[in-house]
N, C-alpha and C positions, 0 to 999 in steps of 0.2 A: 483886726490886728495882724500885720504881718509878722513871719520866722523871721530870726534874725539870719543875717546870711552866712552861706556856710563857707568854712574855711577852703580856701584855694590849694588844694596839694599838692599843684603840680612842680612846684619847685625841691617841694621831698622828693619827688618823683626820682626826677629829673637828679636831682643831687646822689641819692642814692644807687641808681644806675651806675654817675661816674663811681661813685667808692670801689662798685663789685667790679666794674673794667680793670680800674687802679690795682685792685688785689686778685684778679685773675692774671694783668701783664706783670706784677710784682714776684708772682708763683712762678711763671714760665720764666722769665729771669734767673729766678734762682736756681731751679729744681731741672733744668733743660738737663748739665750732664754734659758731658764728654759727647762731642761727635761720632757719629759712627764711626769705623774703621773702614777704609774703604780696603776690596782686593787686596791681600799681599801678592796676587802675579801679575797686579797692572804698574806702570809705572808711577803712576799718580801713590799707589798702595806704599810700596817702594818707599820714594818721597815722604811719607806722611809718616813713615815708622822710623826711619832715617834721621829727619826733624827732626822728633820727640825724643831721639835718643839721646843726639848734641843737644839740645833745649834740659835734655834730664843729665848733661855730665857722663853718660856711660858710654864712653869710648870707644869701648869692646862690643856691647851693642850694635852703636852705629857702625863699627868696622864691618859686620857682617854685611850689610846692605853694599858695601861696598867692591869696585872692579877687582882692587889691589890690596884690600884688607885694610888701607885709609883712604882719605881723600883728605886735598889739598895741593901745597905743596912740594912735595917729596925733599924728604933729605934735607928741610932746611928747615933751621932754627927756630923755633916760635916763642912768644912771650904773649902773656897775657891782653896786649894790647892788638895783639894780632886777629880776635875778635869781641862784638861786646859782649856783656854779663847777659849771660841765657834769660837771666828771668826780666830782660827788658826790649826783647825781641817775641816778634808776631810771625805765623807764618801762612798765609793764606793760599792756598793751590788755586791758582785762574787758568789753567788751560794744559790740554798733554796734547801733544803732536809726536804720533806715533809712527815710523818708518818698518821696517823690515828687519832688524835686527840692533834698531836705535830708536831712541826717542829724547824727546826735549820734553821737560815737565816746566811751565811756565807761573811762577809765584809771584807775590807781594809780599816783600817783609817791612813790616812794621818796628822802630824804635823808638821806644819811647826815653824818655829824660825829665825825668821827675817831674815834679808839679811847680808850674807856674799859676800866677795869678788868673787866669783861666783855664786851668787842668792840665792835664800832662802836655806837654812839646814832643809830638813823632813824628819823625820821618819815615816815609815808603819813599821802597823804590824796589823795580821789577829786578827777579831776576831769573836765571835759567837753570834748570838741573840739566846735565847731561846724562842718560844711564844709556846702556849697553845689554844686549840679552848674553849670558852667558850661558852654556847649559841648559838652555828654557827658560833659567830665571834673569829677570828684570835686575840691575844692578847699577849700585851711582858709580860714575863713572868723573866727572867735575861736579863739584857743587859751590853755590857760591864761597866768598870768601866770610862771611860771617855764620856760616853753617859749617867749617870745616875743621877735621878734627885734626889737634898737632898730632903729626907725626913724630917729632921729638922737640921736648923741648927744651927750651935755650938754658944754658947753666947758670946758678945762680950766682954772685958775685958774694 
């Protein structure tokens, strides 16, 4: 008399492997955290604190980073429409070109617009910081126009 045969495991196997991938990429997803901070004396450093600070509302913050204590347009009006709501903007740092007492910090911003029937609609599109060495320190000098902070703004009606 023969054994009866035995059961084929391999598809537990195999099944079980994917589970533990799924909940080791599901961990790293969550639990990653905030990027490091890069340099605050490199331009890029600059930039990425600069960001966060329009992207967080504080003003006074980002003014620090700044040539003239703002950036934009000087002296003129602004209104709410003048850039989008912070918490629907991305801001990717893709390159720094570094000169002698300038530099260009080279980004991708991200907007998003709500959810469509396949997930959110954003738009990228590049753009450029300009900063300036002032003192030794690194300082924004233009930034784009959806990263900039009102200098004054427009009275309300």
């Amino acid at each position: 008399m023969t054994a009866p045969p035995r059961p084929d495991r391999t598809l537990i196997v195999v099944l079980v492997i994917i589970a533990g991938l799924v909940a080791v990429a599901l961990a790293v997803v969550f639990f990653r955290g905030e990027p490091e901070p890069l340099a605050e004396n490199t331009p890029a450093g600059v930039v990425q604190r600069y960001a966060a600070a329009v992207l967080n509302n504080d003003a006074a913050a980002a003014a620090r980073f700044t040539t003239d204590g703002r950036s934009g347009q000087p002296d003129r009006p602004c209104v709410p429409a003048d850039r989008p709501e912070t918490g629907t903007l991305r801001v990717t740092l893709a390159s720094t070109v570094e000169h002698a007492d300038t530099a260009d910090v080279h980004a991708v911003l991200a907007t998003s617009y709500g959810n469509g029937p396949f997930g959110n609609s954003e738009y990228e599109t590049e753009a450029v910081f300009n900063l300036e060495r002032v003192n030794g320190n690194w300082l924004v000098a233009t930034a784009p126009w959806q990263l900039t902070i009102c200098p004054v703004p427009a009275a309300k009606p």
